[in-house]
C-alpha positions in Angstrom: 3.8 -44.0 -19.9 3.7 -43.0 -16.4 7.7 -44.2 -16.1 8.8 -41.8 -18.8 6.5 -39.0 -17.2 8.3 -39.8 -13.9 11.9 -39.2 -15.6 10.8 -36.0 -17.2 9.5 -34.7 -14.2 13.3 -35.8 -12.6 14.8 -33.8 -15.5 12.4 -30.8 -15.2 13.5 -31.3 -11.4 17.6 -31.1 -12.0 17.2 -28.3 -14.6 15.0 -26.1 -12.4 17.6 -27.2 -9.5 20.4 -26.6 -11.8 19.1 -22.9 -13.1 18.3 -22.0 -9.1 21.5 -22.8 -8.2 23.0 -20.6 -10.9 21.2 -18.0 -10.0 19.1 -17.6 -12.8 15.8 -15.4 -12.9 14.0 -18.0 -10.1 10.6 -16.8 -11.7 11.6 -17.4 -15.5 13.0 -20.6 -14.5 10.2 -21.8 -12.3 7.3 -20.9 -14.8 9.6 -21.8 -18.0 9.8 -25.4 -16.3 6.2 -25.5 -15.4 4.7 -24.8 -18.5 7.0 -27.4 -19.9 6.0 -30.0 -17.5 2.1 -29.0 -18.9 3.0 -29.1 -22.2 4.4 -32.2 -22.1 1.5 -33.9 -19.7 -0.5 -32.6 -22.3 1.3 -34.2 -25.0 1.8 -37.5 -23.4 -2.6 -37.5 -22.8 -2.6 -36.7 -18.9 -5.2 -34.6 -17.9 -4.1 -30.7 -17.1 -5.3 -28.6 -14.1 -8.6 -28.1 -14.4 -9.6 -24.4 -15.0 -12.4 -22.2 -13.4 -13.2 -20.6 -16.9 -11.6 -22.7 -19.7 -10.6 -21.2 -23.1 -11.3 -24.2 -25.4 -8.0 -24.0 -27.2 -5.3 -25.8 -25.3 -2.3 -23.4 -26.2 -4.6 -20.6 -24.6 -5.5 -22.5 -21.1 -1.9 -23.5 -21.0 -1.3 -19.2 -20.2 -5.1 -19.4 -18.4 -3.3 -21.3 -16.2 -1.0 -18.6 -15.3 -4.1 -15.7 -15.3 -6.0 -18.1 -12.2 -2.4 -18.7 -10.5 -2.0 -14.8 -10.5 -6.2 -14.2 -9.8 -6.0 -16.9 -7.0 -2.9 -15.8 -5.6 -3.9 -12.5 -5.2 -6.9 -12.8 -3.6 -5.7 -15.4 -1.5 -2.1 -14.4 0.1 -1.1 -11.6 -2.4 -2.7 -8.8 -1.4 -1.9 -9.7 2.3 2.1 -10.0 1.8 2.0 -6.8 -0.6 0.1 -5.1 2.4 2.5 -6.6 5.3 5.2 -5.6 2.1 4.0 -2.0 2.7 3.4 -2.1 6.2 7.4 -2.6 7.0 8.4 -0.2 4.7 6.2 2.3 6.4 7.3 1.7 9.8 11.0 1.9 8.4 10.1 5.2 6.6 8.2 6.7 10.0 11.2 5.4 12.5 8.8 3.0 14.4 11.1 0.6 13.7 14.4 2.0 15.0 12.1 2.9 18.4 10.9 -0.3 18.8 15.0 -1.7 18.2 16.0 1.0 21.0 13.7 0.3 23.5 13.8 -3.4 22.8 17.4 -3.8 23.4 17.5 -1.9 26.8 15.6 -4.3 28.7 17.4 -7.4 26.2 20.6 -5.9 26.6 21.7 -9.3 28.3 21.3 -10.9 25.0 23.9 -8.9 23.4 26.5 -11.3 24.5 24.4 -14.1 24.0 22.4 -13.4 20.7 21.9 -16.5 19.8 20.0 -17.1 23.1 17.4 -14.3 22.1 17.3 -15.9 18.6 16.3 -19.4 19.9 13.5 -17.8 21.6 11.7 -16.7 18.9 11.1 -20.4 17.7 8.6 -21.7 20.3 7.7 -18.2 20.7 7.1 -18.0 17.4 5.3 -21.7 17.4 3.1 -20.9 20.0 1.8 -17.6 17.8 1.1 -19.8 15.0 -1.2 -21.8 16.3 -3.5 -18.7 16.6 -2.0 -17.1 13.0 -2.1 -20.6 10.8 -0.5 -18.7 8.0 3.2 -19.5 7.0 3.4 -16.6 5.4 1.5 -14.2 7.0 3.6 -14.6 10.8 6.7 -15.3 8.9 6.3 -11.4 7.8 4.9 -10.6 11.2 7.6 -11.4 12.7 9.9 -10.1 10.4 8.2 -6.4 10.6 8.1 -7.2 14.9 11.3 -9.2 15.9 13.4 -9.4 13.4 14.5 -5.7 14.0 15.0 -6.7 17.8 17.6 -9.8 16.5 19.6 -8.0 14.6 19.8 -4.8 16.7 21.2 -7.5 19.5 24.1 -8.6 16.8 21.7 -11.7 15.7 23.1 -12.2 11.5 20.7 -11.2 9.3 20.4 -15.1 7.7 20.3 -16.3 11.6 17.6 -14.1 12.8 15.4 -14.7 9.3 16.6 -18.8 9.8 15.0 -18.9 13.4 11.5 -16.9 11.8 11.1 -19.6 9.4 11.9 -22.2 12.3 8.8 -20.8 14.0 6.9 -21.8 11.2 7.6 -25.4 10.8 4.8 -27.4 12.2 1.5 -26.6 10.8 -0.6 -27.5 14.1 -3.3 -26.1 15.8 -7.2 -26.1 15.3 -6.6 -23.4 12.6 -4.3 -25.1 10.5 -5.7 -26.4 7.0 -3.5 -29.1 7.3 -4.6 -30.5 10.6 -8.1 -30.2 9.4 -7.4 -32.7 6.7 -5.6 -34.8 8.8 -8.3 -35.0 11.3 -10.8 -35.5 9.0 -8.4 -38.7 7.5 -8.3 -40.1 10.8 -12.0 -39.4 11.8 -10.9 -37.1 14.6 -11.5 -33.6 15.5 -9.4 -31.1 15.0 -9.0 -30.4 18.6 -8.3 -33.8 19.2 -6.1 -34.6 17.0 -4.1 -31.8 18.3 -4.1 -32.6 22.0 -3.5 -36.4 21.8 -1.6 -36.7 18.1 0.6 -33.8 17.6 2.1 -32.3 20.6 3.4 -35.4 22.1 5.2 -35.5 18.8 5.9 -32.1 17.9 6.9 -31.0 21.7 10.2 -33.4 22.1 11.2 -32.5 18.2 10.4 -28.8 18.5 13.3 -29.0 22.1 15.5 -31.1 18.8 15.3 -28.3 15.9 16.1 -25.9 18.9 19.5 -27.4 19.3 20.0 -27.8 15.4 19.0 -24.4 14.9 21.7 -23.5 17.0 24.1 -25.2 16.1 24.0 -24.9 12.1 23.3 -20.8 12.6 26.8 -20.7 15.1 28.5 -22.8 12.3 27.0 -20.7 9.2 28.0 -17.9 11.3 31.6 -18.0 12.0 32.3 -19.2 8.5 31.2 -16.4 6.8 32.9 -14.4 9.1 36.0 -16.3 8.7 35.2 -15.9 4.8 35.0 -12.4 5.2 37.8 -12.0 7.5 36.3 -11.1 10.0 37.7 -13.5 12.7 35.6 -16.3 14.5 34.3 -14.1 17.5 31.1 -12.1 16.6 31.3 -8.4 17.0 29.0 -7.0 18.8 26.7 -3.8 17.4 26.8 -0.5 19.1 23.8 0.5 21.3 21.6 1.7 19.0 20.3 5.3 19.3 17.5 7.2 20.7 15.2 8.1 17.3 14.2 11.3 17.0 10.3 10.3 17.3 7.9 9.7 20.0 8.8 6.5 21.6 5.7 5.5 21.8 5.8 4.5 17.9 7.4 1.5 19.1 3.6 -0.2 19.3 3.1 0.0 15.9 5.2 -2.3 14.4 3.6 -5.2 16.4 0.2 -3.2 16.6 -0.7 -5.7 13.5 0.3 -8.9 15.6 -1.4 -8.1 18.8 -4.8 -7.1 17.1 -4.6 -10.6 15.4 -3.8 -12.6 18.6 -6.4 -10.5 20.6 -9.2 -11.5 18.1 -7.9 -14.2 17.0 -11.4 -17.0 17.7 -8.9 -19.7 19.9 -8.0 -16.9 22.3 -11.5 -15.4 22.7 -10.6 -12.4 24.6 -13.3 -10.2 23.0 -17.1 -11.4 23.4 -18.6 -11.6 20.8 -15.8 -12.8 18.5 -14.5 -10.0 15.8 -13.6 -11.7 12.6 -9.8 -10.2 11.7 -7.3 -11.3 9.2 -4.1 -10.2 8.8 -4.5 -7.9 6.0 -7.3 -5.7 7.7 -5.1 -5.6 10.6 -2.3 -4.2 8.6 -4.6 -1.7 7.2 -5.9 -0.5 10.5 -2.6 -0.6 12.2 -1.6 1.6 9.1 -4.2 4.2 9.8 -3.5 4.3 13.4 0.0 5.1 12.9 -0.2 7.8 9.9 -2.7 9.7 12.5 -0.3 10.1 15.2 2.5 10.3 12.5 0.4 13.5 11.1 0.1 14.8 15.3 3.5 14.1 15.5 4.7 16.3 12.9 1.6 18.7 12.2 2.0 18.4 9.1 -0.3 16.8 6.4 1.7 17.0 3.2 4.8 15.0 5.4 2.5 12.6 6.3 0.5 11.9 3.0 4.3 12.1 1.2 5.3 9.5 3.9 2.5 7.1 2.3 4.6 6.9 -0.6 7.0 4.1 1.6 3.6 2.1 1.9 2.5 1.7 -1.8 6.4 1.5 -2.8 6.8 -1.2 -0.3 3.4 -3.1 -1.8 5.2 -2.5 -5.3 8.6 -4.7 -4.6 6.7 -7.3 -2.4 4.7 -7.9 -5.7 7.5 -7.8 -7.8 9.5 -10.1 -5.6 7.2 -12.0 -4.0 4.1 -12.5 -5.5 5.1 -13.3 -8.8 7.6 -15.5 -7.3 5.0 -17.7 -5.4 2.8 -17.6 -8.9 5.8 -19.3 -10.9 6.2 -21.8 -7.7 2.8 -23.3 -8.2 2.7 -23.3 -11.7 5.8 -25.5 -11.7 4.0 -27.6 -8.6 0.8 -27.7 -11.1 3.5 -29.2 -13.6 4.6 -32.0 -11.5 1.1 -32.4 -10.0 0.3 -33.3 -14.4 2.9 -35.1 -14.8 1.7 -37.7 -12.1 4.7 -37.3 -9.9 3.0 -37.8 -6.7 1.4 -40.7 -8.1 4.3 -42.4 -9.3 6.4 -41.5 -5.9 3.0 -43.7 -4.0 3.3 -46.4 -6.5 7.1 -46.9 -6.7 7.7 -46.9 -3.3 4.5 -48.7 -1.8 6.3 -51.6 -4.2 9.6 -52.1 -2.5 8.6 -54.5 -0.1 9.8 -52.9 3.1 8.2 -53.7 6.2 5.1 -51.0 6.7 7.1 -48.8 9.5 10.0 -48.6 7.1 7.4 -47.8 4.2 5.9 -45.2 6.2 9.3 -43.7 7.3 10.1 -43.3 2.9 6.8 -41.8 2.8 7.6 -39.2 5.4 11.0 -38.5 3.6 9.1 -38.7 -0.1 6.9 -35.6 1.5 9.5 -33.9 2.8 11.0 -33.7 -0.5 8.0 -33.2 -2.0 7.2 -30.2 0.0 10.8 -28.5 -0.6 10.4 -29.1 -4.5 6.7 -28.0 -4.7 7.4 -24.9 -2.0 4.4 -25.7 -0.3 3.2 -27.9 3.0 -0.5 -27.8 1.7 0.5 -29.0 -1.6 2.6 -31.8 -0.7 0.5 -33.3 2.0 -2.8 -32.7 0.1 -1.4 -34.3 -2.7 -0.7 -37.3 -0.5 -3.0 -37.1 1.6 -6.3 -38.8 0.5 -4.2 -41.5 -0.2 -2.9 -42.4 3.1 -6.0 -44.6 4.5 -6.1 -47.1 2.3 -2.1 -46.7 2.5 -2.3 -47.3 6.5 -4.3 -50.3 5.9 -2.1 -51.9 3.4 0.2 -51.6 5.6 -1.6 -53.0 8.6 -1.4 -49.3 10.6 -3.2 -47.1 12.5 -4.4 -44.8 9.9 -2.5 -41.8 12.2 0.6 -43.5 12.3 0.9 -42.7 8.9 -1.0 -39.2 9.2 0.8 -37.3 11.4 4.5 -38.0 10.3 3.8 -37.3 6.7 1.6 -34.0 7.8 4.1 -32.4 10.0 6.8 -33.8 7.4 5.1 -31.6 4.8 5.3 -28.3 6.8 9.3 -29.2 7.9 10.1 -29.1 4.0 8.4 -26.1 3.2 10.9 -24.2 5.3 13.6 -25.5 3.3 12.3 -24.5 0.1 13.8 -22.0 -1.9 10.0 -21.5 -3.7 8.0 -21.3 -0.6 6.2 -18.4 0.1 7.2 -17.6 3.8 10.8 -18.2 2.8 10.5 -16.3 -0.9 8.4 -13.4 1.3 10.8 -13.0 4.5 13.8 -13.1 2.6 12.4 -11.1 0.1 11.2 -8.2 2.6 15.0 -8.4 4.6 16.3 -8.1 1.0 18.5 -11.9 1.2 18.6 -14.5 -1.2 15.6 -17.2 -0.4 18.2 -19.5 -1.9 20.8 -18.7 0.8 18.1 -18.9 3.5 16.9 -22.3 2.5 20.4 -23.5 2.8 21.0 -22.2 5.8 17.7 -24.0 6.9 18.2 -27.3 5.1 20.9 -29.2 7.6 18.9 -28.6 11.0 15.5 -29.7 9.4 16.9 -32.7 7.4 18.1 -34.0 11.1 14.8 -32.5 12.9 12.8 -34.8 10.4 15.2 -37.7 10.8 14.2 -37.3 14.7 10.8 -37.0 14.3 10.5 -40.0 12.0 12.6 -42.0 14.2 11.1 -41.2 17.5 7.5 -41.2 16.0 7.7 -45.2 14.8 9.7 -45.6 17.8 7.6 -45.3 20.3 4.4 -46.5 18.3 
């Protein structure tokens, strides 16, 4: 039974694959295919997700499933993209954004010959401001509302600049995240801990390796669409941009939300005692700020309250695009979840008979996949990761040996995920195709986690 579930869930797989590709609807496809994966669990006697408030008719829970996705969404990440969703489109609207571009690029202006310098800064940049924000997601739009603007303005592509964000996503590490909490807790360390002694030593030399990748697949991606579109293989260079016509102090605002986050934020304690801020209050306050010198600015309140209009237009489309699409993304991970497909991906290849570093290394790979067909580093490694004890001692290893590869594994393939949220959301706000973006990503992550596995067992 479990062998035929593990083929369907292939074919499930190569459709939905097939259909992205295509460029069918991504959220038709994805929820069409998860509901078919339930169906079928269902029919073959696996147990479906369990719900919070059950119909008691099977057909019914099969669309409950979809109601909690959307309740559960919402309330969790959904309301906070819709708000950063609204937030950019605000500061687009109000011309913060072209201020902060203008003044930006004066002091950057070195980096207009070398854009792809300015570009590679943003990843450990980036890195570093996600141990104190340990959402994907929620810096991944940061950044696109704060220094995405700035890359482009310098001549950084579009797909390059939005490629580097999602680089500065890749490691889920930290205190914060909820990955390393679980993995700490599997290896009966603390958080802290396990982040000082267990994942910077690893993530450090890989994160100087995805750098160079990074670079490397952007130039190539690059100069062939330029070639494609005939525009030669040097880059041309963007004018200066010009002085708005607003304050120039509205430059703060766009990475008003960012600063309150990392000033608050509990691991950086500046303020005593500790404020409790998340990201969507932040937006929300950094929205009021900015309407009230927006109304000073132009003494005017019917400008100002019309210029509101941007903000709940710009929470529309983030819904539309985004939210729904991270809703039909875990209804087809639910599917597969059914199915048993984790299960059968442990059993299959924990039977082999590799030597445990090699079996490891397949389960650092299996995750990686796992995480770019589910969408989601929390999925894939908490689907695992129970397991991976009693794996470790199987195996006759360190239970962190195992631990670490396969938890930083899980946030590596989330950033080449066409379903992820941070990739759906940032692409979605920049208005690209997440599919194009997850190429794009997709060669300097597959040889990032080829390093990391190799230089990981290597010097075990």
């Amino acid at each position: 039974m479990s062998g035929f579930a593990f083929i369907l869930c292939l074919a499930f797989i190569t459709v939905t694959a097939f259909g992205l590709y295509h460029r069918l609807n991504p959220q038709g496809v994805l929820l069409c295919a998860g509901i078919g994966m339930l169906i079928c669990a269902f029919a073959l006697g696996f147990p479906l997700p369990t719900l919070g408030n059950p119909t008691g008719n099977v057909a019914f829970d099969l669309v409950k499933n979809i109601e909690e996705t959307f309740s559960s969404n919402f309330l969790r990440a959904g309301l906070m993209i819709m708000t950063i969703g609204g937030y950019v489109a605000f500061m687009n609207f109000i011309k913060a954004t072209d201020t902060l571009v203008y003044l930006s690029t004066k002091p950057l202006r070195i980096f207009r010959r070398y854009p792809y310098a300015a570009a590679l800064l943003s990843i450990p940049i980036g890195q570093m401001l996600f141990i104190t924000t340990p959402s994907a997601t929620g810096l991944g739009l940061l950044l696109v509302a704060s220094v995405y603007p700035i890359l482009t303005g310098l001549g950084v592509s579009r797909l390059t600049a939005l490629s580097v964000i999602a680089a500065a996503t890749i490691f889920d590490q930290g205190p914060g995240s909820a990955n390393t909490a679980l993995a700490a807790q599997l290896i009966e360390k603390s958080n802290v801990e396990y982040f000082i002694v267990h994942q910077l030593p690893l993530v450090l030399p890989t994160l100087l390796v995805v750098m160079l990748l990074f670079y490397l697949s952007n130039r190539y991606f690059d100069k062939k669409e330029q070639a494609e579109r005939g525009k030669g293989k040097n880059m041309i260079l963007p004018e200066p941009p010009s002085k708005p016509d607003i304050p120039l102090f509205f430059a703060v605002f766009p990475i008003l939300p960012l600063a309150l986050l990392i000033i608050f934020s509990p691991y950086v304690s500046l303020i005593h005692p500790p404020v409790a801020l998340n990201t969507t209050t932040a937006m929300l306050f950094s929205l009021l700020i900015s309407l009230i010198a927006f109304i000073i600015h132009k003494r005017s309140l019917r400008q100002a309250f019309s210029a509101t209009s941007s903000f709940w237009q710009g929470m529309g489309k983030s819904f539309a695009n985004v939210v729904t699409l991270i809703v039909a993304s875990e209804i087809f991970s639910k599917g597969l979840i059914a199915l048993g497909f984790v299960d059968s991906l442990v059993g299959y290849s924990s039977h082999i008979g590799l030597p445990g570093m090699a079996i490891a290394a397949v389960f650092a790979l299996i995750v990686f996949s796992a995480a770019i067909l589910m969408g989601s580093g929390n999925a894939a490694f908490f689907s695992f990761g129970p397991l991976l004890p009693t794996i470790a001692l199987q195996l006759g290893l360190p239970a962190y040996v195992l631990v670490l590869p396969l938890q930083l594994a899980a946030s590596m393939g989330r950033a080449a995920s066409p379903i992820a949220g941070v990739i759906v959301a940032i692409a979605g706000v920049a208005e690209v195709s997440p599919i194009e973006l997850a190429k794009r990503n997709a060669p300097p992550l597959i040889g990032s986690i080829l390093f990391l596995i190799g230089y990981h067992f290597i010097t075990q």
